[in-house]
matplotlib code that plots the C-alpha trace (Angstrom):
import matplotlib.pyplot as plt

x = [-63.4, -61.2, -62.3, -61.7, -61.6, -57.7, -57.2, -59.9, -58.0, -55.1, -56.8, -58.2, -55.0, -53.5, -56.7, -56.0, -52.1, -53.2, -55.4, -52.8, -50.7, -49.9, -51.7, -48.3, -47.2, -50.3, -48.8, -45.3, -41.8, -39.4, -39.1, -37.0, -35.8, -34.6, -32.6, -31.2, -28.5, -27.1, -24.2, -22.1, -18.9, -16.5, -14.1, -16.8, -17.9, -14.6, -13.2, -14.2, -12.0, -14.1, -17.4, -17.2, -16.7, -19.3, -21.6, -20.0, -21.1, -24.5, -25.2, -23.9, -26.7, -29.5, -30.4, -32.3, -29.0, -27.4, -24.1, -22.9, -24.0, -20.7, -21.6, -20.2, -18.7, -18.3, -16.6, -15.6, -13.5, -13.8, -11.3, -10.3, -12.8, -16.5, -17.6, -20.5, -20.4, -22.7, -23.0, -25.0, -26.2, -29.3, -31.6, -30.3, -28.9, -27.4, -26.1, -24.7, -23.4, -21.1, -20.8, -18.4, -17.4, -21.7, -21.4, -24.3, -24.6, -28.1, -28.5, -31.0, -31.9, -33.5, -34.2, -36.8, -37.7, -39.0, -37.6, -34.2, -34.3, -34.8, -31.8, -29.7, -31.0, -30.1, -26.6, -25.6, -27.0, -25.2, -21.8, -22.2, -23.8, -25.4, -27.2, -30.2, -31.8, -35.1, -36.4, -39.3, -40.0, -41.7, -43.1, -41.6, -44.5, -47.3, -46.7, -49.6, -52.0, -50.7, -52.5, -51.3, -48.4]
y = [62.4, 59.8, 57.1, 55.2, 51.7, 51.6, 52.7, 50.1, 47.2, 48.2, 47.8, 44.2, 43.0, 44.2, 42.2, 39.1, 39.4, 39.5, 36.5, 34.6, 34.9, 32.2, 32.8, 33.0, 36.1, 38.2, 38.0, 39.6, 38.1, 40.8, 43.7, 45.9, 49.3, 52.5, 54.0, 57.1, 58.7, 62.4, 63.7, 60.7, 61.0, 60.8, 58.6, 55.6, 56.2, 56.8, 53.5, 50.2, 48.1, 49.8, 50.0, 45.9, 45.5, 47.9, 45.8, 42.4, 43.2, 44.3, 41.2, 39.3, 40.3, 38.1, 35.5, 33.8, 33.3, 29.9, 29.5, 28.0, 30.6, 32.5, 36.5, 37.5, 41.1, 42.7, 46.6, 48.7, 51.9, 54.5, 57.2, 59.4, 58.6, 57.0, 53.2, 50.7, 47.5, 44.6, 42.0, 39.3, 35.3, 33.5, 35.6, 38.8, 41.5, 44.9, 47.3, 51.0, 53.9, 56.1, 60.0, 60.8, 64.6, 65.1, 63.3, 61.1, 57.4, 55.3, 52.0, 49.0, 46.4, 42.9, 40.2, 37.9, 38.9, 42.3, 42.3, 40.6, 44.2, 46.0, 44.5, 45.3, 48.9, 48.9, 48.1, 50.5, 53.1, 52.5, 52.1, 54.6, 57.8, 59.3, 63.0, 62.3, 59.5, 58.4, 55.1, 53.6, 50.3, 48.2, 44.5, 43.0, 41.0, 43.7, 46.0, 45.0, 45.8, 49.5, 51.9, 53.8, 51.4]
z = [4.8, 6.9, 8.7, 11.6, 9.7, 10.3, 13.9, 14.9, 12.7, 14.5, 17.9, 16.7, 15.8, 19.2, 20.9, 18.6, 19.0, 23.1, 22.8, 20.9, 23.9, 26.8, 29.7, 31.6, 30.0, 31.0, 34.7, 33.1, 32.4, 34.8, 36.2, 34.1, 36.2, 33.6, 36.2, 35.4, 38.4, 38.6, 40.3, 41.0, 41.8, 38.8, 40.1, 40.6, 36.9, 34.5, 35.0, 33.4, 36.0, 39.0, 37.3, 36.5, 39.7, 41.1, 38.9, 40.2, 43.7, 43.0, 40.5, 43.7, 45.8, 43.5, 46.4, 42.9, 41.1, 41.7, 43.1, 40.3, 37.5, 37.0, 36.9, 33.6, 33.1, 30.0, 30.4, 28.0, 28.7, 26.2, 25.7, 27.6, 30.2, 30.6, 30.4, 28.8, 30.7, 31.4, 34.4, 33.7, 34.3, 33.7, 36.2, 35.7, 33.7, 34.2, 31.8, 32.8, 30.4, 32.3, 31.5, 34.1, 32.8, 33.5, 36.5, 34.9, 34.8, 32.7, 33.7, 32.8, 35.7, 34.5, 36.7, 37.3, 40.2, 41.6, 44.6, 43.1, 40.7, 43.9, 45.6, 42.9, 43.0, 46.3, 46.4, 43.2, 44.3, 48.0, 46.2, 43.2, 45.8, 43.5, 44.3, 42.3, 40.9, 38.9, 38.0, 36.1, 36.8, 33.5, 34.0, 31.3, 29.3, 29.4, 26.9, 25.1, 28.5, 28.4, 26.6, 23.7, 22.8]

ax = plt.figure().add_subplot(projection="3d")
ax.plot(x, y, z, "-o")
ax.set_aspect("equal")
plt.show()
């Protein structure tokens, strides 16, 4: 017959590992955004020249960032077509994967502030047009609040 000896040791480690933690944390690190974005035009996805700079201008649109924190853009093109890049500084990050063949483009959106994420959101999916889209927005910080982790 089993018991439920190790499902509630798990469950008191989670509370200890909770209690162990700052206070700070408990009111979550950053928003995170999984964005996922259908039918986009192929042209805006198969090059790593234009999606660094799609990524450039929506990076530029965190009022957070300092003026003097460079945007760094890191694109790479793979062959024959479709891109990885990243676009980043201290307060934010954003990182696409580009199937342009599917028309099909994943993206992850950090910043440290919600509405920062949002503003990003904003602005890529104003240049990249896609047809469809889907986000899930995560507080990074929580994960040990949410149930069944």
């Amino acid at each position: 017959m089993a018991t439920a000896t190790p499902v509630l040791k798990e469950i008191r480690q989670c509370d200890q590992k909770a209690e162990m933690l700052n206070s700070s944390f408990t009111c979550g690190l950053s928003t995170h955004l999984l964005v996922e974005m259908w039918q986009t035009p192929f042209s805006s996805l198969a090059n790593a020249d234009v999606v660094g700079s799609i990524l450039e201008k929506a990076a530029s649109t965190c009022t957070l960032c300092n003026s003097n924190q460079e945007i760094k853009i890191n694109a790479y093109q793979f062959d024959p077509y479709g891109v990885s890049a990243t676009a980043s500084n201290p307060a934010i990050h954003i990182l696409i994967h580009t199937w342009p063949e599917r028309e099909y483009a994943a993206l992850d959106i950090f910043a440290k502030d919600q509405d920062q994420a949002h503003k990003i959101l904003d602005s890529l999916k104003s240049t990249l047009n896609p047809g469809h889209i889907e986000v899930i927005e995560l507080t990074r910080g929580q994960l040990l609040e949410m149930e069944d982790t």
